[in-house]
Every structure is written in C-alpha cells, then in structure tokens.
C-alpha positions in Angstrom: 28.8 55.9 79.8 30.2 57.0 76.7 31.0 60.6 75.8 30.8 62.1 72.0 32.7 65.0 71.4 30.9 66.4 67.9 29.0 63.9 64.9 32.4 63.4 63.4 32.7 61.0 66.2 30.1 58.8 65.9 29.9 55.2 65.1 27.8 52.5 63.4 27.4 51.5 66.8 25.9 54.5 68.6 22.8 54.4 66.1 19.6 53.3 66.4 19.1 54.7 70.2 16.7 56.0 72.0 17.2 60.0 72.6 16.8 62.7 74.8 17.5 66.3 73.8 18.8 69.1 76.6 21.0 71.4 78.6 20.8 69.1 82.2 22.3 72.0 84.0 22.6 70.5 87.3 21.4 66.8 86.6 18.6 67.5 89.0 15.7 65.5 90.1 13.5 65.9 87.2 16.2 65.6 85.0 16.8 61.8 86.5 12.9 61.0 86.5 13.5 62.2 82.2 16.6 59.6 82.2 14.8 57.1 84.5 12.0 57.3 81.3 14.1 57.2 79.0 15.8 53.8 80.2 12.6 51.9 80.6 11.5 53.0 76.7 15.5 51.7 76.3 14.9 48.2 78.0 11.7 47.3 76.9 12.4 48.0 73.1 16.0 46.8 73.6 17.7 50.0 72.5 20.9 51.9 73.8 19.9 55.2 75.2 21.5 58.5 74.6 22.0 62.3 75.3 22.4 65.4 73.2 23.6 68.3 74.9 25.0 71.3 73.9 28.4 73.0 74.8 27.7 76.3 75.4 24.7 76.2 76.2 22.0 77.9 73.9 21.4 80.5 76.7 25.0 81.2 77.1 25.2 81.8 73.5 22.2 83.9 72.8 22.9 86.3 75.9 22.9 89.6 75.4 24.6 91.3 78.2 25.5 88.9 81.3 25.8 85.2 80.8 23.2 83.2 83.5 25.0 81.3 86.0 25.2 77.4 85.9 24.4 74.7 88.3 27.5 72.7 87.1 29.9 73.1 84.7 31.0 70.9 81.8 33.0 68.0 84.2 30.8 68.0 87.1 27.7 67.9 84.5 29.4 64.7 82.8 30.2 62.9 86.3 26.6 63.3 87.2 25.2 61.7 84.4 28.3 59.0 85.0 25.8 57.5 88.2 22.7 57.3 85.9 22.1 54.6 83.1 22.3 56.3 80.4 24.2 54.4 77.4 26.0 57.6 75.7 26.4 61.6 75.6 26.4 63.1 72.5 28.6 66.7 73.2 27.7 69.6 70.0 29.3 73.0 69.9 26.8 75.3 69.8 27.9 78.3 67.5 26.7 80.7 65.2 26.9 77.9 62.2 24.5 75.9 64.5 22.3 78.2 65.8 21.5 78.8 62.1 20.1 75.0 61.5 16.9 75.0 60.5 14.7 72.6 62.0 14.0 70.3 59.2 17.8 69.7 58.5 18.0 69.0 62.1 15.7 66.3 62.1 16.9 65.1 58.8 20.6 65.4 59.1 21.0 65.3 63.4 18.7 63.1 63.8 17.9 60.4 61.4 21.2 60.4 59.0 23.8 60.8 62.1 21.4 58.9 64.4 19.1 56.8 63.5 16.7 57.5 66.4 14.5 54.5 67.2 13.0 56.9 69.9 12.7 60.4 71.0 12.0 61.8 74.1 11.1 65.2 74.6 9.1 68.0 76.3 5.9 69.0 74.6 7.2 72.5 74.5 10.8 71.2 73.6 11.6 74.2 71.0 14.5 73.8 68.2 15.9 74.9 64.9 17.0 78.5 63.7 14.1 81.1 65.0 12.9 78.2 67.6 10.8 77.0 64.7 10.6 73.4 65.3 8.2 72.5 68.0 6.5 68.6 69.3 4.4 68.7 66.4 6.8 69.1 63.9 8.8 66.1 65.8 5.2 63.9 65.5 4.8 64.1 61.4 8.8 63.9 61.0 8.0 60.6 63.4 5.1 59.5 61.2 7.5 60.1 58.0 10.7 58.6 59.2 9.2 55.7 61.4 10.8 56.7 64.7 8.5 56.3 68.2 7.7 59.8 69.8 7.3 60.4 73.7 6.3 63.1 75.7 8.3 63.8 78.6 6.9 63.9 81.9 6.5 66.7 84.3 8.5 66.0 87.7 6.8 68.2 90.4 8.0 69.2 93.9 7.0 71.3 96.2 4.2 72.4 94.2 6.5 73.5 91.0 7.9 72.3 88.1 12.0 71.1 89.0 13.5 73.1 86.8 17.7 74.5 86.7 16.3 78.3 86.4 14.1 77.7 89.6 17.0 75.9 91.5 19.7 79.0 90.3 17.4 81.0 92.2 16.7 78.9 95.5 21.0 79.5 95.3 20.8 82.7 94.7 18.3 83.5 97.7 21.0 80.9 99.8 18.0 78.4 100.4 20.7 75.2 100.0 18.8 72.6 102.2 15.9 73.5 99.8 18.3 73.0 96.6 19.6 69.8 97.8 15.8 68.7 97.9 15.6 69.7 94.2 18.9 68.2 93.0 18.7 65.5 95.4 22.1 66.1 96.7 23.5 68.8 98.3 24.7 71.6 96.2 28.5 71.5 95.4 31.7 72.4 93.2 33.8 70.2 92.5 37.2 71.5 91.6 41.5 71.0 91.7 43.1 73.0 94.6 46.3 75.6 92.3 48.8 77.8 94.0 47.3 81.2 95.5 49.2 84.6 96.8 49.0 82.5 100.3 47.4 85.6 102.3 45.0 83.5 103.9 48.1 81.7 105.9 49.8 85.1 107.1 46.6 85.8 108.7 46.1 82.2 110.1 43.4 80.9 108.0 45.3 79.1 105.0 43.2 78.3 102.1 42.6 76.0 99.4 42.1 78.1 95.8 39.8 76.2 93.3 39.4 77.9 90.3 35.6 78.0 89.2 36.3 77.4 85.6 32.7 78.5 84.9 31.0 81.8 83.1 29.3 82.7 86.2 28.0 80.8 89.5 25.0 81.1 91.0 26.4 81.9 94.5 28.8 84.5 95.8 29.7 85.2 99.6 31.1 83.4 102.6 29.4 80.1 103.6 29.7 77.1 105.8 30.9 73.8 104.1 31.4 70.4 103.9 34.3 69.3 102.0 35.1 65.7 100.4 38.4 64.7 98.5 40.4 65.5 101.6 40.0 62.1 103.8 37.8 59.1 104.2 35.9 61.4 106.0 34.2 64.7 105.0 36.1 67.7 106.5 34.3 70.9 108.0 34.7 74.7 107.2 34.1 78.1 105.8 34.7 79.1 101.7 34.3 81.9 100.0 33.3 82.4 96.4 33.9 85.8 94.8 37.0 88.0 93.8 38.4 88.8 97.0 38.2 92.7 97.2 40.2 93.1 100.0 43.6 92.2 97.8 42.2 93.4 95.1 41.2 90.2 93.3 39.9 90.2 90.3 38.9 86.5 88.8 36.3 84.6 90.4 37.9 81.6 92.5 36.0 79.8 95.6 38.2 79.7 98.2 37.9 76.5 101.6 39.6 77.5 104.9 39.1 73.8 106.6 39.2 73.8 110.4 41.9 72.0 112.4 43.5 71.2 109.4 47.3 71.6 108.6 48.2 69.4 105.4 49.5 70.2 102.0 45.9 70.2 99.4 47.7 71.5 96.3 46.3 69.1 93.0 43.7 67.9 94.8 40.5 67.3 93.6 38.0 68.8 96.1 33.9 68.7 96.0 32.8 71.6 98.1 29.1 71.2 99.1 27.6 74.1 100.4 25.6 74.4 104.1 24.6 78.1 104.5 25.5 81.5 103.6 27.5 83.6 106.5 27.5 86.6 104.8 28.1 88.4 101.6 31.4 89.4 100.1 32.6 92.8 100.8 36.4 94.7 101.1 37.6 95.0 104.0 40.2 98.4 105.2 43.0 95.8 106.0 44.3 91.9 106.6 44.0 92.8 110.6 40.6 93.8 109.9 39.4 90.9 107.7 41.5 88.5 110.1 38.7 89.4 112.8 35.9 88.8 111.1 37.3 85.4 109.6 37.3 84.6 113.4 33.8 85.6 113.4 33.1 83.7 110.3 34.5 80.5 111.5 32.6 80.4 115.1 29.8 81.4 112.9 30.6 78.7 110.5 31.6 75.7 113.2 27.9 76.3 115.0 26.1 76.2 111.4 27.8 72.7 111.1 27.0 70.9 114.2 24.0 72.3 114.2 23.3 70.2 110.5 24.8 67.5 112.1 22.8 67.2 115.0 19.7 67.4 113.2 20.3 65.0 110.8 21.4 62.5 113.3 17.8 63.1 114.9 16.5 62.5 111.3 18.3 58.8 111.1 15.9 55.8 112.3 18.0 53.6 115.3 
C-alpha cells in the first residue's frame, strides 16, 4: 500500500482508480466489508483501488469546544489499512482553504483532473463540499457527465446497529472492550514508543512503561487490565493507566503499562497495548504510600481479570 501525502504528490500512475472517500477512524468491521467492495469493483474492472482521507479529520476541525476522541490515530490508522488490499491512500490536509471547496470544484478538480476516477464508492448519505452541499445525487449526474461508475456503499450491521466509529467511541467510553473488539474485529489497542518518564512508578515498585498518546483526545481514561505485544514472542500481562496522573501532578495525557514479573529495560520500544477491562477510574491520591496500596489492589485485581479471559477463551477453542 502506497501512501499520498497531498495532490502535489500524485502520479500518472495513481489515476484511473477506483475510490472511496472517508475518515476510517478505527478501520473497523464495516469499514473492511467498504474496502472488501471496493476491491471486487477493483478486480473485476481491472483498476487499482484507493483511499481519500482527511488529516485532521473534518470533525476535529469544525469542533467548537472539545475535540471527539479517536479510535486510532494517524500511524495506527495507516498500519491497519497496511493488512487490507487496498492499492493506495491519498492523505489531504484539511484546513480552512479546504473546508471552503465547493462541491463542484471538488468533483471537478479532486476528482476527475487529479484523479481520474474510473469508480466511486460512497455512502448514499456521503455529504461534501463547503456547507455539506454535495450529496449522492450530485455524485450520479457528475457520473453521468464525466463517465465515471457510481456505487452505493453497503450497510455492515451488527448486533442490530449500524458499525460505525461514533458507536464504537462510546462502547469505549462505557468500558464494554470485549464488545468493541466484536465491532473492530480485534481487540481495542494503542500502539505506541515507550520515552523516559520521572520513574515514580519504580520507587514505589511498580516501574512503568510511558507511551505518549500522541492523539487530541482518547476515548478511554482510567486504570485497566492489559495485554501487551512488542515486548516478547509472547504477549505479556498487566495493568495501564491512561490519563494525567494527578497524584504527581501530571498534566499531559500519556498511557502508562506496569507489566507483571517483568524486570527489563523497554525504553524505544514500540509497544501495542490492547485493552481487557477497566479496574477503575483515575483519581489523586494524598500520597505515593497511598497510591502504592491500591496499585497492589489494582494488580490482584488486574492478574484475576486476565486469567479469567484466558480461561475462557481456551474453553472457546475447538480440540
């Protein structure tokens, strides 16, 4: 797969593809069913297929007061999309020039002159264009006057609701991860690159791992149980905590692994941190002693939540 940083970047080669248009916050189940579409209209007319997305995302931009959380940020987003079979990602900055494009010179200039689209596929309520003027049936007479095939995207259902990013941000948000890894279709994790800390944790015996978030806001805050790959053949077991850290008086938002019965040296490694349960929120505590306790807690807590998982997904696996 082939990332596109801006249309300055394009090639002769890159047009002529089949397109889909979105944020893919997540690169959850539905959005694999729109990519699994997408490369069966790419194999059968014999075209390359492709990705727009948008960096920051058009909600980002337009909000008001808080910025929503996001299922993945910018990396973990493009490593997803890595395991699909998708040909190329085209990457634009969305800014106030953008946001100001009208819909007919996005079809006309995005589309077609940068492009060439041979196919679109899109949502019938796909939206675009300065005001959110351009809708599907502006897309079917530009289709009829430029020649390009139109699709309508279809609707992946579980559960009895539409998979969506905004309803998986709040399945996180109410700590329902076995839930979210059914939507995503694996479980829910942050992937990140273990920097230097104030090395508390270890003068209270519970050294930790500090991965900056390196995203506007996450969709989870507290202590939880996780699983953690990047450290050994093997996944490792143990307890994080995503937040500020009160208690020292933190003040950036950092996720933070304590990994249990481990004792080696993490620092520039590139850890993905997938979440089990919640333990309990984040709160400040009146000193180390007293936060020292309840870590104890926390990781009996933690360890139990664990094998617990384990155990039933071993009664889940066919002999």
């Amino acid at each position: 797969m082939e990332i596109i940083r801006g249309l300055h970047n394009l090639r002769s080669r890159h047009r002529g593809c089949a397109l889909t248009i979105g944020n893919f916050d997540g690169v959850h189940l539905g959005h694999r069913a729109i990519l699994d579409q997408l490369n069966e209209i790419g194999a059968r007319e014999k075209l390359t297929t492709a990705l727009m997305t948008f960096e920051p995302q058009p909600s980002e931009f337009f909000a008001l007061g808080g910025k929503p959380s996001r299922l993945t940020r910018f990396k973990e987003k493009m490593l997803a999309l890595e395991k699909t079979s998708l040909g190329h990602v085209l990457v634009l900055r969305f800014d106030e020039p953008f946001s100001r494009v009208p819909a007919d010179h996005f079809i006309r200039h995005y589309l077609m002159a940068s492009l060439g689209i041979r196919h679109l596929l899109v949502g019938d309520d796909f939206r675009f264009g300065y005001g959110a003027e351009g809708n599907f049936d502006l897309l079917h007479d530009a289709s009829e006057h430029y020649g390009f095939r139109l699709t309508r995207r279809e609707t992946f259902s579980l559960a009895g609701g539409r998979v969506s990013s905004r309803w998986i941000r709040s399945v996180l948000e109410n700590s329902e991860f076995e839930f979210a890894a059914e939507l995503l279709g694996r479980p829910y994790s942050i992937l990140g690159r273990v920097g230097y800390g104030r090395r508390l944790g270890r003068s209270i015996g519970f050294p930790t791992a500090n991965l900056p978030l390196k995203r506007r806001v996450c969709p989870i805050r507290g202590v939880f149980a996780v699983r953690v790959h990047g450290v050994g053949e093997m996944p490792a077991d143990g307890m994080a905590n995503v937040g500020t850290r009160p208690t020292v008086d933190g003040s950036d938002w950092v996720l933070e692994v304590h990994l249990f019965d481990f004792d080696q040296d993490l620092y520039g490694k590139e850890l993905s941190v997938d979440f089990v349960a919640k333990l309990r929120d984040e709160h400040r505590f009146d000193s180390l002693e007293a936060l020292r306790r309840q870590l104890q807690v926390d990781a009996a807590e933690a360890k139990a939540m664990l094998e617990t998982r384990i155990a039933r997904g071993s009664e889940r696996t066919p002999a």
